[in-house]
N, C-alpha and C positions, 0 to 999 in steps of 0.2 A: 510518438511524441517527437516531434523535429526528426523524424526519420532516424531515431536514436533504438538502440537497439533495447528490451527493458529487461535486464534481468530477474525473472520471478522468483529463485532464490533468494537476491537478498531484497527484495523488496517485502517476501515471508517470512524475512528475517526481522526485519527493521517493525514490521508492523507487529507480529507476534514477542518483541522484545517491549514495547509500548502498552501493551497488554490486550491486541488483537483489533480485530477491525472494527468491531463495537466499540470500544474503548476510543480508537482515533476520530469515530464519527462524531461522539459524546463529544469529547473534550476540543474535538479541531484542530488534530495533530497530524495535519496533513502536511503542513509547512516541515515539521521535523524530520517527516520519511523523506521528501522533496532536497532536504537538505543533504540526508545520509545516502540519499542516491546521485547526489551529484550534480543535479539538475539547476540549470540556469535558473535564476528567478522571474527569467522573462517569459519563461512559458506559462502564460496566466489560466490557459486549462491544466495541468499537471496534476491538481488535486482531481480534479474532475475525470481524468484519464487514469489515473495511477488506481482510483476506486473502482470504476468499471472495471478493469483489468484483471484487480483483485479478485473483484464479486464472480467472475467472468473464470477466472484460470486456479482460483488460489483459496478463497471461503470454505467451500464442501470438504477441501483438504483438512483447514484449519477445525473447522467443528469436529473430523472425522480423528483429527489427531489429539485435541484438547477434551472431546467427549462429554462435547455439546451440542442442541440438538436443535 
């Protein structure tokens, strides 16, 4: 994302504090991690990249630590 570096921790943070990544997709709380990370609002994929990333580095985690399947 604009050649920005993304840190997976707190972006596992932000979205496991919201109540996971089901819950952000649900509700369309993509704007609010976007924010808590920092991110200009002119990156108008950010949602878009911030979820693959997720699905991609951060999900299997999430289920495997929440103990969901």
């Amino acid at each position: 994302m604009a050649k920005q570096v993304l840190d997976l921790y707190e972006l596992y943070r932000l979205v496991v504090q919201h109540g996971g990544l089901v819950e952000i997709i649900n509700k369309k709380l993509w704007r609010e991690i976007t924010k808590g990370l920092n991110l200009p609002s002119s990156i108008t994929s950010a949602a878009f990249t911030l979820r693959t990333q997720y699905q991609k580095y951060l999900y299997d985690y999430e289920c495997a630590r929440e103990g969901l399947s």
